[in-house]
C-alpha positions in Angstrom: 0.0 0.0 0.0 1.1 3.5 -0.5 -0.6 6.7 0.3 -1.0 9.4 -2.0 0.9 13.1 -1.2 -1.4 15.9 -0.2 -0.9 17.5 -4.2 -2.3 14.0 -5.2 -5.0 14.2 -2.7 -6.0 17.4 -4.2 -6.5 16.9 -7.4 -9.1 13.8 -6.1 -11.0 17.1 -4.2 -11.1 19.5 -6.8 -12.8 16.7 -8.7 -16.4 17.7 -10.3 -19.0 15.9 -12.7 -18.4 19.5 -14.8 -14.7 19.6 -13.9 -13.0 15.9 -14.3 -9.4 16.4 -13.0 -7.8 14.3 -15.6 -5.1 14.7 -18.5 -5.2 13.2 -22.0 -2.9 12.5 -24.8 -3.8 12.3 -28.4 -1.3 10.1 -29.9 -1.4 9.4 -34.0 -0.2 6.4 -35.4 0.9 5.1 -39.4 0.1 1.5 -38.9 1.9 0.7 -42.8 5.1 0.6 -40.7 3.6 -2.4 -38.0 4.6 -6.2 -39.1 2.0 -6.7 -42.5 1.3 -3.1 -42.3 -1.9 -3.3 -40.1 -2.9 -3.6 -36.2 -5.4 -5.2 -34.8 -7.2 -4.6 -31.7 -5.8 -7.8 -30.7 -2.2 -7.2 -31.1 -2.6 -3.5 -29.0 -4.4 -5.9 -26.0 -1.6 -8.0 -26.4 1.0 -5.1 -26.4 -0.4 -3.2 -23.7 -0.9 -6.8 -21.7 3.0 -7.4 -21.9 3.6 -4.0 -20.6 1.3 -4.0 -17.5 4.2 -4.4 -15.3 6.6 -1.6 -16.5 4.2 0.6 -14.9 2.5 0.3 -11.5 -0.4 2.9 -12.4 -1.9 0.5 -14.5 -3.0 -2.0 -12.1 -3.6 0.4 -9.0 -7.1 1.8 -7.6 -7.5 4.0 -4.9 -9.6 3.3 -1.2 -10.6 5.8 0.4 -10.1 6.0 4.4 -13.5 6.1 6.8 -15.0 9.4 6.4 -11.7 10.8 4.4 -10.1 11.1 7.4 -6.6 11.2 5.9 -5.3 10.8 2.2 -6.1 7.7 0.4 -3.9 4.9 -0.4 -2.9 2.8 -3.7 -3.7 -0.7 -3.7 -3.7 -3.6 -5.7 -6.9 -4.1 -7.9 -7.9 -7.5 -7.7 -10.3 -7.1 -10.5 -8.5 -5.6 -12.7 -9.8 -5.9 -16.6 -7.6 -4.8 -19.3 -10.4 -5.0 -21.7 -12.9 -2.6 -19.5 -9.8 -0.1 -19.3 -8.9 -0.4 -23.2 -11.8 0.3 -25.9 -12.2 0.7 -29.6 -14.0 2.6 -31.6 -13.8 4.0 -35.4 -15.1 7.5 -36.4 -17.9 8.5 -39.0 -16.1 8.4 -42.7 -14.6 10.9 -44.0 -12.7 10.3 -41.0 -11.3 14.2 -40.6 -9.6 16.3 -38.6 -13.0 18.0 -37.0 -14.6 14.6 -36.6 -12.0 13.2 -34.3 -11.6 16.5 -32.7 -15.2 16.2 -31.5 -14.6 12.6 -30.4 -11.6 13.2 -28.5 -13.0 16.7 -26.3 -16.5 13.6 -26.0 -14.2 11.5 -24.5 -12.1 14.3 -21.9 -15.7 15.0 -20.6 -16.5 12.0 -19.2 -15.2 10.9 -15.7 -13.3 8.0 -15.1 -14.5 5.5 -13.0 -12.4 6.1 -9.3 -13.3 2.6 -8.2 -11.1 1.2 -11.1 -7.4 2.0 -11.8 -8.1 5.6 -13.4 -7.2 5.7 -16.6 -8.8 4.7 -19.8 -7.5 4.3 -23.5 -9.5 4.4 -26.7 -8.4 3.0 -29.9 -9.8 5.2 -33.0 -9.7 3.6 -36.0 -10.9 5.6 -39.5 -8.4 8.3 -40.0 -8.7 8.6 -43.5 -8.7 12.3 -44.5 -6.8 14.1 -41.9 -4.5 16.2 -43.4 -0.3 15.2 -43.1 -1.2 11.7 -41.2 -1.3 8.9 -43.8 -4.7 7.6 -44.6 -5.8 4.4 -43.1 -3.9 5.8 -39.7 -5.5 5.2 -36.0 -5.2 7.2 -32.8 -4.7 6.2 -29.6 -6.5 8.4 -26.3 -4.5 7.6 -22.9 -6.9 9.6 -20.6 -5.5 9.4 -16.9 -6.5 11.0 -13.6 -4.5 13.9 -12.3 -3.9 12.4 -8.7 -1.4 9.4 -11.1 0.7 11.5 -12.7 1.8 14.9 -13.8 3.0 15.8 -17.6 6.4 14.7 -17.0 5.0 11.1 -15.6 3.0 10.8 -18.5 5.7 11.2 -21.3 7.6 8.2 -18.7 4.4 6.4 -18.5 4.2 6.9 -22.7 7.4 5.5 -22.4 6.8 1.9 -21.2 4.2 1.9 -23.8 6.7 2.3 -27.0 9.9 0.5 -28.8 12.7 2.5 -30.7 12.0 0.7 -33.5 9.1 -1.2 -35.3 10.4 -4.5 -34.6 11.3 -3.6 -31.5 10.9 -7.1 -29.3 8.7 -7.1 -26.1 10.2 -6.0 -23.0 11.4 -9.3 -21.1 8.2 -10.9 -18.4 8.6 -10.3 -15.3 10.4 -12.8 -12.8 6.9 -13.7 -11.1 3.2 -13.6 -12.5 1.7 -10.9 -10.7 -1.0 -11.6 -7.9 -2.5 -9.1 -6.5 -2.1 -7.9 -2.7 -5.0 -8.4 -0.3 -7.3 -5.3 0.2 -7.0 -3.9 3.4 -9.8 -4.1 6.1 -11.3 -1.2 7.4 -9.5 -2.1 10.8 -6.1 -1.6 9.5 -7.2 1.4 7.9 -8.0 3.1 10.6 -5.1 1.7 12.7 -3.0 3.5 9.4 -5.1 6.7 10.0 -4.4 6.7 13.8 -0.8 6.2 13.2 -0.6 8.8 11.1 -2.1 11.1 13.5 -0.6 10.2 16.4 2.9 11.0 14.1 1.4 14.2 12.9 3.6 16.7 14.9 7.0 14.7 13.9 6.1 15.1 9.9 5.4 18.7 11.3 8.2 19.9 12.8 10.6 18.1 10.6 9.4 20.2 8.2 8.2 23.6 10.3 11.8 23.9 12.2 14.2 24.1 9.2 11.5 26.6 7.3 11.3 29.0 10.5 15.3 28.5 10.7 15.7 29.7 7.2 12.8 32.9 8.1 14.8 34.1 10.6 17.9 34.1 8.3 15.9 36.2 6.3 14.7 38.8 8.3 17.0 41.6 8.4 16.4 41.5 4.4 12.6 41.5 5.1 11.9 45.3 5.1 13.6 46.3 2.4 11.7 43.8 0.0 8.4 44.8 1.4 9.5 48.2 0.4 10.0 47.6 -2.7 7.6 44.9 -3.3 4.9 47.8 -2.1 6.5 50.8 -4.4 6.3 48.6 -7.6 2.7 48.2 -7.2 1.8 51.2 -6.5 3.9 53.1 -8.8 2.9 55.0 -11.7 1.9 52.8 -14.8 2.1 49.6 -13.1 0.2 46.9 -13.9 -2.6 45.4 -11.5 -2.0 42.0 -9.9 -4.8 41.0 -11.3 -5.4 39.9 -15.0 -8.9 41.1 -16.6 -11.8 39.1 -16.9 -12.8 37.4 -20.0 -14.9 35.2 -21.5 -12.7 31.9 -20.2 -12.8 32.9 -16.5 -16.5 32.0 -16.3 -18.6 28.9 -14.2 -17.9 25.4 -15.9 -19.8 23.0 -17.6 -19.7 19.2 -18.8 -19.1 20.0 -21.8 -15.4 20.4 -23.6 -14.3 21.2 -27.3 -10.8 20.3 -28.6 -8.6 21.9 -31.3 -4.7 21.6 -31.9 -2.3 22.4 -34.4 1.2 21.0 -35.1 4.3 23.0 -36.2 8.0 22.3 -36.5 10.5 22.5 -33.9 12.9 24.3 -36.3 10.7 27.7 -36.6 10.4 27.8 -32.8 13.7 27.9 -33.0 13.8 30.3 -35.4 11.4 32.6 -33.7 13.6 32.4 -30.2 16.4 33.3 -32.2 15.2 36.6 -32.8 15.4 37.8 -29.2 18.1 37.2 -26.9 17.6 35.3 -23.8 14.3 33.8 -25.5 13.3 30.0 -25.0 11.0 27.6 -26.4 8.2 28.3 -23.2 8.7 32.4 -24.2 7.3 31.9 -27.8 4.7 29.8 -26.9 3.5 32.1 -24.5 4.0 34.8 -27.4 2.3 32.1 -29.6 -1.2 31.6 -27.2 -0.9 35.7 -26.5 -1.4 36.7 -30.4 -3.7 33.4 -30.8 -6.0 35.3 -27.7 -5.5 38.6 -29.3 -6.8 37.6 -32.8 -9.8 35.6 -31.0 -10.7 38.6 -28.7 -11.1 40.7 -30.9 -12.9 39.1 -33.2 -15.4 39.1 -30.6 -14.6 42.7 -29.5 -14.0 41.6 -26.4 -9.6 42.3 -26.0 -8.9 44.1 -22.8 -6.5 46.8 -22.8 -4.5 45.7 -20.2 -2.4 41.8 -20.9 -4.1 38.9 -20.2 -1.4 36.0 -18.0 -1.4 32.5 -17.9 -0.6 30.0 -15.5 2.5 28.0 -16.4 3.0 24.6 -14.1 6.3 23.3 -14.3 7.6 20.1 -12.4 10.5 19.9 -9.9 10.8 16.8 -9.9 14.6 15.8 -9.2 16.0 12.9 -11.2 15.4 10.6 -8.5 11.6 11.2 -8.3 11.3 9.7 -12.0 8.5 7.0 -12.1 7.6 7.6 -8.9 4.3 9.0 -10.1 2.4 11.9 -8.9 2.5 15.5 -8.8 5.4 17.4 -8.3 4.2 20.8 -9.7 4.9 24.3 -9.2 2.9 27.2 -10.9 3.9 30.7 -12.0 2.1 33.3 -13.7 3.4 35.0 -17.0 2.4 37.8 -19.0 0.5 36.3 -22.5 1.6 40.0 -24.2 -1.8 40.4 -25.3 -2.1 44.2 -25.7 1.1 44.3 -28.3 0.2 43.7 -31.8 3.9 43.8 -32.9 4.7 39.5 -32.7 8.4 40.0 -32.1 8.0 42.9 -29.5 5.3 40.7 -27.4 8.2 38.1 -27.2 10.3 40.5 -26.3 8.3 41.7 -23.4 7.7 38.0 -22.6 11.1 37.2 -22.7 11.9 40.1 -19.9 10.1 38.8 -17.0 10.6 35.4 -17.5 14.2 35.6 -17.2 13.9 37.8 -14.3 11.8 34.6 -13.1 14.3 32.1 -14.4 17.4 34.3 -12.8 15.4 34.5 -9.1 13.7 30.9 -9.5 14.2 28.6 -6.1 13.7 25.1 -6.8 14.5 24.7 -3.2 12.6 26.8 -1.7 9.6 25.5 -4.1 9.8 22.1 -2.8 9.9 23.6 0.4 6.4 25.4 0.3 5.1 21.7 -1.1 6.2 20.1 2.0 5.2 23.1 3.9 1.7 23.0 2.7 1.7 19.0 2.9 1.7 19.2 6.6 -1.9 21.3 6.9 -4.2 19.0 8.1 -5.9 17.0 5.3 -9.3 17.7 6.5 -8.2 21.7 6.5 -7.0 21.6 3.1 -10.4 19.8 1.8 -12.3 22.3 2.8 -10.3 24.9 1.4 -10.9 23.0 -2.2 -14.6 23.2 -1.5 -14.5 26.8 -0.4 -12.3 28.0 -3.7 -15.2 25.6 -5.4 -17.7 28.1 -4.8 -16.1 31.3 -4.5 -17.6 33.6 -6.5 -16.6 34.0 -10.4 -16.8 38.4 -9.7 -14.0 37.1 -7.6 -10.3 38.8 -9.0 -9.5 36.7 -11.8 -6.0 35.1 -11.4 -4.9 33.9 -15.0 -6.9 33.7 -18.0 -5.8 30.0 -19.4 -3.0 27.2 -18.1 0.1 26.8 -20.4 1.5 23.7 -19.6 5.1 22.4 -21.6 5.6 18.4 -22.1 8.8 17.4 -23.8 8.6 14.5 -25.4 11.2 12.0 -27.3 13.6 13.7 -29.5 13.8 10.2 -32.1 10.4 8.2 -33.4 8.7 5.7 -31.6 6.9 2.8 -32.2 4.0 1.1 -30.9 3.1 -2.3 -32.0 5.3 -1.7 -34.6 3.1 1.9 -36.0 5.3 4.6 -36.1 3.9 7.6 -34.1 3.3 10.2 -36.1 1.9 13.0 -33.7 1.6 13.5 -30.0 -0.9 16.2 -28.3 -2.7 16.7 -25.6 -5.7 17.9 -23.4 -5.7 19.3 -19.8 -8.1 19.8 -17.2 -10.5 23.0 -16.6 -10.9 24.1 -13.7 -14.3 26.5 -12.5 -13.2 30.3 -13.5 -10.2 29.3 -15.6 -12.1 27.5 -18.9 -9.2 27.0 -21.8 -6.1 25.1 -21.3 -3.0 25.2 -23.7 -0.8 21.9 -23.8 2.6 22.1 -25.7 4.1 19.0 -26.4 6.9 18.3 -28.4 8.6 15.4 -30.1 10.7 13.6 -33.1 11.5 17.4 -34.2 8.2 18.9 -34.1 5.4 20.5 -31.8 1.9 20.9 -31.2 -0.3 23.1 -29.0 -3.5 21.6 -27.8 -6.4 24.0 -26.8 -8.8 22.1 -24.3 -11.8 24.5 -22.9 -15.4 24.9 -22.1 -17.8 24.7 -25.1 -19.9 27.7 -23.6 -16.4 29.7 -23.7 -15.5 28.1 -26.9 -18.3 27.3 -28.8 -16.3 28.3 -32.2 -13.1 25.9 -31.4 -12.4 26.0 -35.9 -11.9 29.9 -35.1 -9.5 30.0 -32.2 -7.5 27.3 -34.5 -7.3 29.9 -37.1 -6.0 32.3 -34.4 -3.4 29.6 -33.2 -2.1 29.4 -36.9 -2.2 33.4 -37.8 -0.3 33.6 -34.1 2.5 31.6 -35.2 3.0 32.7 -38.9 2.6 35.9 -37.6 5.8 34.8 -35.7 7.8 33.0 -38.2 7.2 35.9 -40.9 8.6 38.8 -38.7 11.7 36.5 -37.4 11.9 35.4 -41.0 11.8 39.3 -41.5 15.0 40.1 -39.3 17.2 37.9 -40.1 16.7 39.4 -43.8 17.4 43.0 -42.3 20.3 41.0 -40.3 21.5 39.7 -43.3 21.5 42.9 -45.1 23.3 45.0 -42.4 26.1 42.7 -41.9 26.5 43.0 -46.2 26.2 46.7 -46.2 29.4 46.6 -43.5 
């Protein structure tokens, strides 16, 4: 058995029938490269059966405590049923782009089933007319709960599921046929939950004493960062703390839409180029700002002041790998939107993120986890509820959640289909409606837009935005390097 951490447990109480706390991958697969170039259902049960134990997740369902008195645990399922967990369907011909769009924000909708292991796949066959992915192709949708794993587990987790090449043999069995543990009685769980109380102020104050210890180093430097902190708020032309309102900071519903579009590596690099100190995150936080400035103002809805985005990013230290979970710290960035100019909206980008980079403290990050970890479960579940129903006039934090995955640099294979494109979907949450996964691999990357159909109900449109964003982009760092060019020739 093994309990989940507090960050675990909170994704499992910000969970609502309108808000599902779960992430999804879209993965795309050319099945002329597989052994007779076809797969059959068969094969992928047999594939994903021979991989069962290179993950724990797959096997694992939670129980819950007596009146969720302390965080759940992990246990062995002892029904576990690959073919409830692994389904198949084939979309309406043409097969397109739009069709399995709809099919895949259906599927991010629905809650999984908390009483099984919590995820789900779902084999799409019929992808006959989506444009760059060879006809004939399928899809593959790994949906998992949040509480498993974060984006960086899930690119290990899509890991035990691939080869390096087509013909790639099967990972070796393991040493014993698995058996599943016995499920605990509701006796020993509540001899675990008294345990863990009566240890409660140890956990504390080993993590309590070195955190007050490192304060009080810290306090003759206190004053002067108040100070300061205080004057650049209130000082002339600052911006508020707050982002504006819009349209995708409104109450949820069941209902998602899905749209994504896929570019190569090489121009992002192309774009970050163009401005020094820029990375990969800065453009595509340049890339969702113009996509939300086209969109806006279509609708005549763009606020003069820039809209931010939340930007979760994993310290998880090499040793943590595979340990599944979350391991996730957030920061807000500015999206840019109020600059039309694409290259001088990076560039403003690009200035506070490196001042965030230059003052980041993994440290201290992992530090406030464990700090928080030690508020009394029942505390921190009724401060989920509380933000549940809080208000939406409430200030508005960040208008969307851009969250980067890097995947594999080479292809990947899965029985024997090469993958051909990776994307994903990420959950809503009440008052922050459109979510913005980047995920990169094999030299190219996509951005996935997951929100609120009542906040989205034109998804084709903000695609359009995504697209005019980025050529936008490439056109005016294509631009530069011209007027580069030309300098250096005149000297």
């Amino acid at each position: 058995m093994e309990q989940l951490s507090w960050t675990d447990d909170m994704m499992l109480r910000a969970e609502r029938p309108e808000t599902p706390m779960q992430i999804q991958m879209l993965l795309i697969y050319d099945q002329t490269t597989a052994p007779g170039g076809r797969v059959t259902f068969k094969r992928i049960l047999e594939e994903i059966d021979a991989r069962l134990h290179l993950a724990p997740t797959f096997r694992r369902r939670l129980t819950e405590l007596p009146g969720g008195l302390h965080m759940p645990y992990w246990v062995d399922d002892p029904d576990f049923d690959l073919e409830y967990h692994v389904r198949h369907i084939a979309l309406p011909q043409p097969g397109d782009w739009r069709q399995l769009c709809i099919q895949i924000a259906r599927i991010h909708g629905r809650q999984l089933d908390l009483r099984r292991p919590p995820w789900e796949m779902t084999v799409i066959e019929g992808l006959n007319a989506v444009p760059g992915v060879p006809k004939g192709s399928f899809a593959i949708s790994l949906k998992l709960h949040h509480c498993v794993v974060d984006g960086m587990e899930s690119v290990e987790l899509m890991a035990a599921m691939h080869d390096l090449a087509a013909d790639g043999p099967r990972p070796a069995s393991p040493a014993r046929r698995f058996e599943p543990g016995p499920l605990p009685s509701t006796s020993d769980l509540v001899a675990r939950t008294a345990t863990n109380i009566a240890l409660y102020p140890l956990r504390a104050s080993r993590v309590l004493l070195p955190t007050a210890f490192n304060a009080i180093r810290q306090l003759h430097s206190l004053p002067g960062a108040l100070a300061s902190g205080v004057a650049a708020t209130l000082s002339p032309g600052s911006a508020s703390i707050f982002t504006p309102s819009t349209r995708f900071n409104g109450p949820a519903t069941p209902h998602r839409v899905f749209e994504a579009r896929f570019h190569d590596l090489a121009d992002f690099k192309r774009i970050k180029g163009c401005v020094p100190k820029a990375t990969i995150n800065d453009v595509t936080l340049a890339y969702v700002g113009g996509a939300l400035r086209h969109y806006l103002s279509g609708h005549d809805e763009l606020p003069d002041e820039n809209l931010a985005a939340a930007c979760p990013a994993s310290i998880r230290s090499s040793d943590e790998r595979g340990a599944g979970g979350n391991r996730l710290f957030g920061r807000l960035h500015t999206l840019g939107t109020s600059i039309a100019d694409p290259l001088e909206r990076l560039a403003t980008i690009v200035e506070e993120t490196s001042a965030s980079r230059e003052n980041a403290d993994s440290a201290g990050n992992s530090r406030f986890l464990d700090l928080v970890g030690v508020v009394p479960t029942a505390l921190l579940g009724l401060t989920v509820k509380a933000a549940i129903v809080m208000p939406f006039s409430a200030p508005t934090v960040a208008t969307t959640t851009v969250s980067n995955v890097p995947g594999p640099k080479e292809p990947i294979y899965f029985a024997g289909a090469r993958l051909q494109r990776v994307t994903g979907l990420g959950p809503l949450i009440g008052g922050m409606n459109l979510f913005h996964v980047v995920a990169s691999y094999n030299g190219g990357i996509s951005i996935g837009a997951t929100a609120d159909r009542s906040a989205l109900p034109d998804p084709a449109r903000y695609a359009e935005c995504m697209q005019t964003s980025f050529d936008e982009l490439l056109g005016a760092a294509r631009q530069a390097k011209q007027h580069q060019a030309q300098a250096t020739t005149r000297m």
